[in-house]
mmCIF file of the C-alpha atoms, coordinates in Angstrom:
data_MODEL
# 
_entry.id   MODEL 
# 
loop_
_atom_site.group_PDB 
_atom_site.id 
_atom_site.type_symbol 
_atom_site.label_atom_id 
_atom_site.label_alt_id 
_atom_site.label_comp_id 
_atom_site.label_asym_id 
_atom_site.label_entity_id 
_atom_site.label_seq_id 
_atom_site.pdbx_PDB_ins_code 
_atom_site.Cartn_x 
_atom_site.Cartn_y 
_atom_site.Cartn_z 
_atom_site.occupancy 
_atom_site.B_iso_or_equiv 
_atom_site.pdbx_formal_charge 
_atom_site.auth_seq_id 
_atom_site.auth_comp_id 
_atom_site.auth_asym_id 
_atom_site.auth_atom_id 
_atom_site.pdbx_PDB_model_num 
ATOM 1  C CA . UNK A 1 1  ? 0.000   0.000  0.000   1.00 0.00 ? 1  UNK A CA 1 
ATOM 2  C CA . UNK A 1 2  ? 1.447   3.491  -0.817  1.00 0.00 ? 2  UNK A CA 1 
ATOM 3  C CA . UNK A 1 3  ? 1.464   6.076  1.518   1.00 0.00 ? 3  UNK A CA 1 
ATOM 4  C CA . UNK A 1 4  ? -1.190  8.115  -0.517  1.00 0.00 ? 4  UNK A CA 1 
ATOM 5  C CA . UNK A 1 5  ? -3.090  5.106  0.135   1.00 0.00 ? 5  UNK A CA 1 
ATOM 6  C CA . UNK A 1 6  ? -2.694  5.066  3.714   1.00 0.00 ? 6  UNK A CA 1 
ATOM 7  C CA . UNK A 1 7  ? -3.295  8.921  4.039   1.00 0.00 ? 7  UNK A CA 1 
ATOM 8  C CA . UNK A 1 8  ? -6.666  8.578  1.613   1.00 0.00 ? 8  UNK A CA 1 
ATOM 9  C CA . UNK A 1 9  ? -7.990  5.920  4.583   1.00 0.00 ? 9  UNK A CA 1 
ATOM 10 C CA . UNK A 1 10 ? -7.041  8.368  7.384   1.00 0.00 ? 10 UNK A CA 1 
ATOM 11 C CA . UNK A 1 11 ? -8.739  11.034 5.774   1.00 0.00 ? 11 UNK A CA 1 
ATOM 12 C CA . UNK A 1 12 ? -11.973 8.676  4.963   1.00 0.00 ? 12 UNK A CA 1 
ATOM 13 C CA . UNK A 1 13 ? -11.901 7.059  8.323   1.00 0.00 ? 13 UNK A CA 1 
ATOM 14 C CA . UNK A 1 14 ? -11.886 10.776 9.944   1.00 0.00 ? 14 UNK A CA 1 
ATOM 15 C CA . UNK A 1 15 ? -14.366 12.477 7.282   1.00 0.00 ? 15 UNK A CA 1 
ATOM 16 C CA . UNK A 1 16 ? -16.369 9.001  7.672   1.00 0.00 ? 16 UNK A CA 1 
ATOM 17 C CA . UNK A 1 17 ? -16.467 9.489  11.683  1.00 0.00 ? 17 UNK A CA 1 
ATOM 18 C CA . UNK A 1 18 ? -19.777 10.751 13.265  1.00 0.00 ? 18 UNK A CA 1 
ATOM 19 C CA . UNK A 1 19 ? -17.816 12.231 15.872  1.00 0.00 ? 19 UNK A CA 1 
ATOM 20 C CA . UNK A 1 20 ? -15.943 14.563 13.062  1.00 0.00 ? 20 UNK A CA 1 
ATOM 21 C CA . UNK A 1 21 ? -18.922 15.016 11.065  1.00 0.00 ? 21 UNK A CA 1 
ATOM 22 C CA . UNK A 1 22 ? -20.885 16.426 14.453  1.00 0.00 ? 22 UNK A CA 1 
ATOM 23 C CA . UNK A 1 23 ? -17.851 18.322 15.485  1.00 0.00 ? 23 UNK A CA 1 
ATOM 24 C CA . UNK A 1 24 ? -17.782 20.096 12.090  1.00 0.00 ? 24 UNK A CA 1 
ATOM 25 C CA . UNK A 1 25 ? -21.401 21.089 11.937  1.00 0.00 ? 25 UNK A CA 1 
ATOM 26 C CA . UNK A 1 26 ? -21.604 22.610 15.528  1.00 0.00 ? 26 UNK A CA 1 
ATOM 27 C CA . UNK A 1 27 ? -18.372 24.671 14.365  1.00 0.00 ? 27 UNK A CA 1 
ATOM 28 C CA . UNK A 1 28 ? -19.722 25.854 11.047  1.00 0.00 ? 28 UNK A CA 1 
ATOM 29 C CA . UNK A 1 29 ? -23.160 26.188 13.118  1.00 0.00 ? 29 UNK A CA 1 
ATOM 30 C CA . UNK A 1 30 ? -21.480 28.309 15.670  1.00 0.00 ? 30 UNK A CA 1 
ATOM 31 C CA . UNK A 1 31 ? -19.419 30.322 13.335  1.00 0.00 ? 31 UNK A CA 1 
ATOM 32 C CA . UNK A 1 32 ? -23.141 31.261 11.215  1.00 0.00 ? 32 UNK A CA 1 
ATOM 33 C CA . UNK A 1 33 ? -24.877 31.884 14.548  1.00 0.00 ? 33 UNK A CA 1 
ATOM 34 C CA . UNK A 1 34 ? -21.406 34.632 15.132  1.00 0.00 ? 34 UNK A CA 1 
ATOM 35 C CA . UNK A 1 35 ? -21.904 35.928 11.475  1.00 0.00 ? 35 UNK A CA 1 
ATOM 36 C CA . UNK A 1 36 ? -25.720 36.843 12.169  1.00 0.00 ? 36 UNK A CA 1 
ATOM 37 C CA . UNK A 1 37 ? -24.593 38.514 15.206  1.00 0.00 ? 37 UNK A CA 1 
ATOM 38 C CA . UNK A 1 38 ? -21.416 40.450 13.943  1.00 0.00 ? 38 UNK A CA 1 
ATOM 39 C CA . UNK A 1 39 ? -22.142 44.203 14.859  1.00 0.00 ? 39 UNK A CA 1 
ATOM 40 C CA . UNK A 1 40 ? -19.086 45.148 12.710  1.00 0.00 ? 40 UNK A CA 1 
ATOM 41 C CA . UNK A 1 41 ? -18.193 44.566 9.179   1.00 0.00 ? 41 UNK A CA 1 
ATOM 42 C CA . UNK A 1 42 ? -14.389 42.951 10.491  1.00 0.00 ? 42 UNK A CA 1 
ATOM 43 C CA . UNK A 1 43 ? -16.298 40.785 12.562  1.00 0.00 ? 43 UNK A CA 1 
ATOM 44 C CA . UNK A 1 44 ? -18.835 39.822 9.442   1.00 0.00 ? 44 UNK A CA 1 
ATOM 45 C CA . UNK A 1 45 ? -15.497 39.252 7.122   1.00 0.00 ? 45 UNK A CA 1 
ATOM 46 C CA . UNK A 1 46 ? -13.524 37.082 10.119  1.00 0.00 ? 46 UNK A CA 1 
ATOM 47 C CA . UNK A 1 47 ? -16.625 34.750 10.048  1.00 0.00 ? 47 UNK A CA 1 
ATOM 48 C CA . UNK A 1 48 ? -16.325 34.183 6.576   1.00 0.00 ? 48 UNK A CA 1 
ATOM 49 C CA . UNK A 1 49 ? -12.849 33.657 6.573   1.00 0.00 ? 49 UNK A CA 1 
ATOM 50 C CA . UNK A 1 50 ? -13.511 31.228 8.854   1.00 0.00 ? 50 UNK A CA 1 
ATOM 51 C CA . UNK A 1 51 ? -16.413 29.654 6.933   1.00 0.00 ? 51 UNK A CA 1 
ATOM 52 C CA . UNK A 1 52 ? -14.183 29.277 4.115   1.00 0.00 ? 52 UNK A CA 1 
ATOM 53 C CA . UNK A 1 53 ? -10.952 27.883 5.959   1.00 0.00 ? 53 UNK A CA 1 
ATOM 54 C CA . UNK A 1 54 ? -13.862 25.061 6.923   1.00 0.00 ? 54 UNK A CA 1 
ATOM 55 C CA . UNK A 1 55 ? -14.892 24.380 3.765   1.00 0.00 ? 55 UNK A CA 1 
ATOM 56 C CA . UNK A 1 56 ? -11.304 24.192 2.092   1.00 0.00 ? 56 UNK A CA 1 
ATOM 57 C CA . UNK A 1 57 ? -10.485 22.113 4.872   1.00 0.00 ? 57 UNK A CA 1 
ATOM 58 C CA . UNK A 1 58 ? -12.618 19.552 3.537   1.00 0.00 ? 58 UNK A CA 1 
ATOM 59 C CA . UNK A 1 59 ? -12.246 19.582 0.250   1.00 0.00 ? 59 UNK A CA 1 
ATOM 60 C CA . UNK A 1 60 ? -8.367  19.434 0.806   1.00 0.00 ? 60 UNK A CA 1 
ATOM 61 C CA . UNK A 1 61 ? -9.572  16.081 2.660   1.00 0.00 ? 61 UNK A CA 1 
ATOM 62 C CA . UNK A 1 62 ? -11.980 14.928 0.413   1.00 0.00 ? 62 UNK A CA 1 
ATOM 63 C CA . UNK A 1 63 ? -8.840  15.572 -2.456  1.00 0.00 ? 63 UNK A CA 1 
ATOM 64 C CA . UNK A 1 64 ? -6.517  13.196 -0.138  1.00 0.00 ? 64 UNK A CA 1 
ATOM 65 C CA . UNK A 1 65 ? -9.082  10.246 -0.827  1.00 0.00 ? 65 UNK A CA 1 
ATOM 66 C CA . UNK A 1 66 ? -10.015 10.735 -4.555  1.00 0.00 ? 66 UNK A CA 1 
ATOM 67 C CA . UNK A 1 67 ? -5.884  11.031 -4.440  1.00 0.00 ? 67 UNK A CA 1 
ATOM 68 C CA . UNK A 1 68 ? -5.815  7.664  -2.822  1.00 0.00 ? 68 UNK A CA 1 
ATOM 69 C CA . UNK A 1 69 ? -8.489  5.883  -4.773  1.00 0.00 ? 69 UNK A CA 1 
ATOM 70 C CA . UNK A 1 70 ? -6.705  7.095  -7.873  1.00 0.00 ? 70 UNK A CA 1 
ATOM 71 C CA . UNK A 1 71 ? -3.518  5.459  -6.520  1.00 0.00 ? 71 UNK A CA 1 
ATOM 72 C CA . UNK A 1 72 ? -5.396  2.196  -5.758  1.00 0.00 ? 72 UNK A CA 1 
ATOM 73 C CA . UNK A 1 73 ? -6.366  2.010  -8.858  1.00 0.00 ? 73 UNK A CA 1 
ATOM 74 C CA . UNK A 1 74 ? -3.710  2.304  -10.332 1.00 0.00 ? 74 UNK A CA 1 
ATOM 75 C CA . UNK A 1 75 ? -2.106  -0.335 -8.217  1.00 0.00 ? 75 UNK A CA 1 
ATOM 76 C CA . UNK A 1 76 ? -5.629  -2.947 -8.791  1.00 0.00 ? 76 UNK A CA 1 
ATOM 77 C CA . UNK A 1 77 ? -6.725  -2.713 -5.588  1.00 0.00 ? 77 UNK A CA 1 
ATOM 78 C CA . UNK A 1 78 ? -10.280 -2.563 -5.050  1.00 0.00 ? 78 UNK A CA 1 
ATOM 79 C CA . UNK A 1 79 ? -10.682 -2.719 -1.083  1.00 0.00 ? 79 UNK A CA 1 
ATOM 80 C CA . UNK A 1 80 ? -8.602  -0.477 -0.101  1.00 0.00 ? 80 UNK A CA 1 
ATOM 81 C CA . UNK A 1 81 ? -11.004 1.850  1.887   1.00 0.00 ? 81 UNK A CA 1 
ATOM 82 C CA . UNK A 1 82 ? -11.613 -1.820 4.058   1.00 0.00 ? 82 UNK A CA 1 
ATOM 83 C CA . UNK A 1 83 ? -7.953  -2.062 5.707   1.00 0.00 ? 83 UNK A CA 1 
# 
């Protein structure tokens, strides 16, 4: 297994975990709930930074797996996401 393999099942065994997944949503939750009650236009644009950091955050992850699966693929494997 190649060590883009191995990182691909990291990131899809933490994306994959309900614990992450509920973590993630009370912090973008919490960071909306701050937006609506910015009073100043930093505060509005430090919220969306934020929002944004999120969301690359998880696309960076979701890149590691299609990374991964690419790899395994390339190798034959199938199964990987099982080990």
């Amino acid at each position: 297994m190649s060590d883009k393999q191995e990182l691909a099942i990291q990131a899809a065994h933490l994306l994959d975990g309900s614990l992450f997944a509920e973590s993630m949503a009370k912090l973008e939750a919490s960071i909306i709930q701050q937006w609506r009650d910015a009073k100043t236009v930093q505060e509005r644009e430090e919220c969306h930074a934020r929002i944004n950091a999120l969301d690359s955050f998880k696309a960076d992850m979701r890149d590691v797996i299609t990374t991964g699966e690419i790899a395994a693929k390339e190798e034959g494997l199938s199964t990987w996401r099982q080990t």
